[in-house]
N, C-alpha and C positions, 0 to 999 in steps of 0.2 A: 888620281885620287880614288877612285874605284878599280875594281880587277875585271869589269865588262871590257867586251873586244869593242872596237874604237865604234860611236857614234856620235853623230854630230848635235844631235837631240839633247844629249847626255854632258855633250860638252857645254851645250847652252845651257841647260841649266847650274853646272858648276861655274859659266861664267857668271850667271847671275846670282848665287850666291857670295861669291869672292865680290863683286861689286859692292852688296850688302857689306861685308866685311872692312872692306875697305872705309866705306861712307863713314863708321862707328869706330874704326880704329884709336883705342884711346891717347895710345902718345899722338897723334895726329891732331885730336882734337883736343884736348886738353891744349899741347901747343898751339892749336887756334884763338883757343878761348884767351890764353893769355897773355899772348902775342905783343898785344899793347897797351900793357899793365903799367900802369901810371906811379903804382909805390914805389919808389927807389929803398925803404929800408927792408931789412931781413925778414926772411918769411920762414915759418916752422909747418912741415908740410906730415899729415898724418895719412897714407891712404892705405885703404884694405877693399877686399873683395877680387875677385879673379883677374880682373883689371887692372889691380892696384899697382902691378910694374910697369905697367907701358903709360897708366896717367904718369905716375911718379917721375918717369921720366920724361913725359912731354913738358913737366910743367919744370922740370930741369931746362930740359932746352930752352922755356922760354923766358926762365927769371935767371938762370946761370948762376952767377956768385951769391945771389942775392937770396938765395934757398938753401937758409944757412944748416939745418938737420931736420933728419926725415924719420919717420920710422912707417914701414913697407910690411903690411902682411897678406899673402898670398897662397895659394894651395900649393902642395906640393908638385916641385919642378917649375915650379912660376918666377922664379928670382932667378934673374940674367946676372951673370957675372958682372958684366959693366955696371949693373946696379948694386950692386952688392960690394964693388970697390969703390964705391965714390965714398969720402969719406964725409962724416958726420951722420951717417944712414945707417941706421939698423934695419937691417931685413931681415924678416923671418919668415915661416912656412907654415902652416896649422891646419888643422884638421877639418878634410872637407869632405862629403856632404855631412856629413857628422862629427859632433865639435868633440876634439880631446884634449888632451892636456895640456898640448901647446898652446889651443886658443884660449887658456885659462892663463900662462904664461904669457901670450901675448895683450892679453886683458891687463896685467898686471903692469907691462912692460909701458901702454898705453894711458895708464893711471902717474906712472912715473915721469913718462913723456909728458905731459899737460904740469903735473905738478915742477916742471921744470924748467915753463915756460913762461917767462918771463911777462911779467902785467903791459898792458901796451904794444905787445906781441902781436902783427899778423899770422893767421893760421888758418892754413888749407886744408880742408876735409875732405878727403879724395875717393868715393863710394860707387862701388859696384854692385852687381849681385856678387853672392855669395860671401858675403862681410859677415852676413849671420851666423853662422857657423865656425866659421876663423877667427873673432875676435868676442871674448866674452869676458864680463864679470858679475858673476852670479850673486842673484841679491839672497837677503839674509835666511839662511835655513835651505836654499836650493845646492846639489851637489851637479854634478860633472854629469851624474849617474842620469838623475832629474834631467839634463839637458839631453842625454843623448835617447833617453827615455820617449822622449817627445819626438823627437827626428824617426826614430823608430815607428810612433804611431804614425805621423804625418805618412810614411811610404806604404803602410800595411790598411790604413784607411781610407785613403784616396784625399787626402785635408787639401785645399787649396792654399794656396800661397798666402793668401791676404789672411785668411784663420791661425794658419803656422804662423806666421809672423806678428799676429796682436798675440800669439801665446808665447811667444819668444818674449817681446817689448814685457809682460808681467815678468817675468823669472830674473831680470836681468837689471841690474844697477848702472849701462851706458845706455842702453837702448831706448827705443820710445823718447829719444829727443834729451835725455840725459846725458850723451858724452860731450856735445859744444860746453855745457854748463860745468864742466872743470874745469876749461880755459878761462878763470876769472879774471876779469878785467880784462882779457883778448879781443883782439876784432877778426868773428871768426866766419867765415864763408865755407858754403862747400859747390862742388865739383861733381857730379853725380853722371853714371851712367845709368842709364833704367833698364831693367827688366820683367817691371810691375807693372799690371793694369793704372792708366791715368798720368803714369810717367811720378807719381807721390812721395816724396820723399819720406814720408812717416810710415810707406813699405820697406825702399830700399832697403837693407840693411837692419830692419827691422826699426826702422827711426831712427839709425844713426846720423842722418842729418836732419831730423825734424824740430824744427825753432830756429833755425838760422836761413840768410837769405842764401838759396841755391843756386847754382846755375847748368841749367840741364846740356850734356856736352854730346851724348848720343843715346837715343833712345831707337826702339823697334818702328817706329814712324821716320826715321833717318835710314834703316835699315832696308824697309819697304819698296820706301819712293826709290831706291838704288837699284832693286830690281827692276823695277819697273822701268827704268831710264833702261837700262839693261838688255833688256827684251825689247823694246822698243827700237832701238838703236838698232839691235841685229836682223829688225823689220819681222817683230813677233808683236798681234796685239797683246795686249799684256790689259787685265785690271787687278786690283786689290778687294778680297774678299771681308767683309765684316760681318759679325763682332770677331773679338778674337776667338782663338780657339783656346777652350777651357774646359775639364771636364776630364771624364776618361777617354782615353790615346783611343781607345778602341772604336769607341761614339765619332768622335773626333773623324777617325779615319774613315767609318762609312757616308758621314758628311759633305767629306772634300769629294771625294769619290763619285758622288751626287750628284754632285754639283759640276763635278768633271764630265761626268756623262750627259747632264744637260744644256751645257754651257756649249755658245760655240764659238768662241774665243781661243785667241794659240792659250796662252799662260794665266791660270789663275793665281795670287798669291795671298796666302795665308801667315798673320805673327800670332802668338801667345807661348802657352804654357800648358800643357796636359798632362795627366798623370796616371800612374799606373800603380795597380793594388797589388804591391809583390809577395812571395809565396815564404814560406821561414826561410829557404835557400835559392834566394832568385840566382839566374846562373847570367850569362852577359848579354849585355846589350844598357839602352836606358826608355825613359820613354819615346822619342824621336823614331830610333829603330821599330821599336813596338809600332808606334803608329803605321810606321810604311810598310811593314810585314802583313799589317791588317789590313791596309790600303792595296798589295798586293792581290789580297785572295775576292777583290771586287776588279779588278783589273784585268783578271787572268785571263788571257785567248783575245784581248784588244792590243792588237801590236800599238795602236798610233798613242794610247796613254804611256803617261810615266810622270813619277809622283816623288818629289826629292822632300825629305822632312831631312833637318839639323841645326843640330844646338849652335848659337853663334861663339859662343863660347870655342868648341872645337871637342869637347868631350860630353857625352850623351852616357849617362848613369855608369852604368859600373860596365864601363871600354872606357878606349884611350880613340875611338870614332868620334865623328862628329855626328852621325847618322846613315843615314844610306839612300840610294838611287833607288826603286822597284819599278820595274816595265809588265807587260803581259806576258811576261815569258818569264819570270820570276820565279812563278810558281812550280811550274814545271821544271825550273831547274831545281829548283827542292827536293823538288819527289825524285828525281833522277839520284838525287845525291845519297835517298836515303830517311829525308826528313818527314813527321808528320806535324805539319805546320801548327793546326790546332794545337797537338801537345806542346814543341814550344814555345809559343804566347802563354799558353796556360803555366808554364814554368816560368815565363820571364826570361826565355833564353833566346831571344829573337837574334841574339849578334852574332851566335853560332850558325846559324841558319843563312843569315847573308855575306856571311863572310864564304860560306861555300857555293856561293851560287853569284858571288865575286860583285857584288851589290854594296857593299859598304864605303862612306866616302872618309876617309881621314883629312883632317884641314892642319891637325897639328895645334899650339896653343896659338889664340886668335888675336890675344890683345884686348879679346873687348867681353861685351854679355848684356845684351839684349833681347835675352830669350829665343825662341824657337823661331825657326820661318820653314812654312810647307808648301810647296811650287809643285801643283797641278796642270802639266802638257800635254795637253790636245795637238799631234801634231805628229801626221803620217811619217813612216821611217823613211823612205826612198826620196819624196816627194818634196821636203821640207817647206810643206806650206801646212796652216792649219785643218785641220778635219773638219 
C-alpha cells in the first residue's frame, strides 16, 4: 500500500487502518442490520453517497427477491458490474466533489423513482457521505452554476462541513429532510453511514434523511474502537484521542504531533474532518495528505514517530490515495528528491511530494465513509516496543 522498504511499524499501522475499514464496510453492515427483517413484502431501495454500492448490495444480500427496484448513485467508478446487472436497478455516477449535470439528472431520476412508488410501499433510504454532491434538485431560481459556486467557496474558504451543508439543505428542493416526504403515503426508513460530527442525520447528505427514523449502520466511533482493538491485539497500547479533529489540516497536524511528542503511549488515534484553503490551481494530493506532510516537518530526525492520516473512503481530494504514511525520515527524502516542502503545501501539492519519497498509501474504493482517521506511533524501529 505505500512504496517505503518493508517496515513492521508501518505495517501496524496499515493493519490498523484496514481493521477500521473493515468494522464500517457498508455491504457488511447494512447486511447486518437487516439480516432479520421481519417484512416479507417488496421493498423500493434508494441509496446514494460513496457508499451507496456496497449498502445497496448488502441490503440485496439480505432481503433478495423481496428488493424489488433500486436506484443507486454513486461517484465515478463506484458502480460494480454485478450491481449494475441486477435487474430492476438503475445505477448511476454523478458528480463529485462537485455536483454536475448528472447529479441534476440523477435528482430528476430520483423525483421519478418516488413518484413511482407505489402508496403503502416500503422504502430504504440508503445515505452516505458524499450524497450531497451526487444527488440534487435545485429549488426555485438556483442554477447548476449556484451549486457548484458554493462548493468552490467551501474549498477556497476553509467552510466546515456542518456550514456547507445548512447552505446546501437552503438551495435544494430534497434536502434538509424534504426527499422522504415524496414517498406519500410510504413507510420510509433510512440506513445511514456517517461522516458528520454527532453521527446527525440532518448533516448526512445534507438532510437527506432528516424526519424519518434512522438506523445508524457505521459511523467513525465503529471505525475507532477497531483500531484500537487493532493495536491492542498486536500488544500496542493504543488510546483514542478527543475532540475530533477539525479546523485547518495544517493546525490539525501540529496538534497530533503534540501530543505525539508528549504522550507515552505506543498509538494515538484520531477521527474527523479538516480542511484545506486551496490556491486557483491546487495541484494533488487532498486534505489527509496535507495533514501528514505537515505532520512530517514536526517529525523530522525522530526515527521512532510516524503518523498515518486517510480518508476511509479510499480517495483524499484530488488523488486516487487514500492518504499517506510520514516517518522522521520523510523529510529528508524530499529534499533529496528535489522538493521544497513549504512551497508545496502552499500549492496544495502535497501527493507529488509523497508520492516520491514513496509515503503515500492507496486502499482502492473502500465501500464505506466515515471520514478521516490519523494514527500517531510512538514506537522505536529495531525494538518494536513503545518509546
Amino acid at each position: 500500500m505505500t512504496g517505503q522498504a518493508a517496515d513492521s511499524r508501518r505495517d501496524l499501522l496499515l493493519d490498523c487502518l484496514n481493521a477500521a475499514l473493515a468494522a464500517v464496510d457498508g455491504r457488511r453492515r447494512v447486511r447486518a442490520a437487516l439480516a432479520n427483517d421481519p417484512v416479507s413484502g417488496p421493498v423500493s431501495l434508494l441509496a446514494v453517497g460513496k457508499a451507496a454500492a456496497s449498502m445497496a448490495l448488502g441490503a440485496r444480500d439480505a432481503l433478495r427477491a423481496r428488493l424489488s427496484r433500486a436506484l443507486v448513485v454513486a461517484p465515478d467508478g463506484g458502480i460494480p458490474h454485478a450491481l449494475a446487472a441486477l435487474p430492476g436497478f438503475d445505477c448511476r455516477e454523478a458528480g463529485h466533489p462537485a455536483p454536475d449535470e448528472r447529479s441534476l439528472a440523477a435528482g430528476d431520476a430520483a423525483l421519478a423513482f418516488a413518484a413511482a412508488t407505489p402508496a403503502g410501499s416500503r422504502v430504504l433510504l440508503c445515505v452516505s457521505g458524499g450524497a450531497s454532491a451526487l444527488l440534487e434538485v435545485p429549488a426555485a431560481g438556483v442554477t447548476l452554476a449556484h451549486l457548484r459556486e458554493l462548493h468552490t467557496l467551501s474549498e477556497t474558504s476553509g467552510m466546515d462541513i456542518e456550514e456547507l451543508n445548512a447552505r446546501r439543505g437552503r438551495l435544494s428542493r430534497i434536502k434538509a429532510g424534504r426527499l422522504p416526504r415524496l414517498f406519500a403515503g410510504c413507510a420510509v426508513e433510512g440506513l445511514m453511514i456517517s461522516d458528520v460530527p454527532r453521527d446527525d442525520p440532518a448533516l448526512v447528505g445534507s438532510g437527506l434523511l432528516a424526519g424519518v427514523k434512522v438506523t445508524l449502520v457505521g459511523s467513525l466511533d465503529d471505525a475507532l474502537d477497531a483500531v484500537l482493538r487493532a493495536a491492542r491485539q498486536a500488544g500496542i497500547t493504543a488510546v483514542r484521542r478527543e475532540p475530533r479533529l477539525a479546523g485547518e489540516a495544517a493546525v490539525a497536524a501540529r496538534h497530533v504531533c503534540h501530543e505525539l511528542a508528549l504522550g507515552s503511549v505506543g498509538l494515538q488515534a484520531w477521527g474527523g474532518e479538516t480542511v484545506v484553503r486551496l490556491p486557483a490551481t491546487p495541484g494533488r494530493g487532498g486534505r489527509c495528505q496535507h495533514l501528514a506532510l505537515e505532520a512530517a516537518k514536526y517529525i523530522a530526525g525522530h526515527a521512532e514517530y510516524l503518523v498515518l492520516a486517510a480518508g476511509t473512503d479510499g480517495r483524499d481530494g484530488r488523488s486516487e490515495d487514500a492518504g499517506a504514511i510520514v516517518d522522521g525520515a520523510t523529510i529528508p527524502r524530499a529534499s533529496l528528491a528535489g522538493f521544497n516542502v513549504d512551497v508545496s503545501l502552499a500549492a496544495a501539492d502535497s501527493g507529488v511530494v509523497l508520492e516520491a519519497t514513496g509515503d503515500l498509501v492507496c486502499t482502492g474504493d473502500t465501500g464505506t465513509n466515515v471520514g478521516d482517521i490519523v494514527l500517531a506511533l510512538r514506537l522505536a524501529p529495531a525494538s518494536g516496543r513503545p518509546m
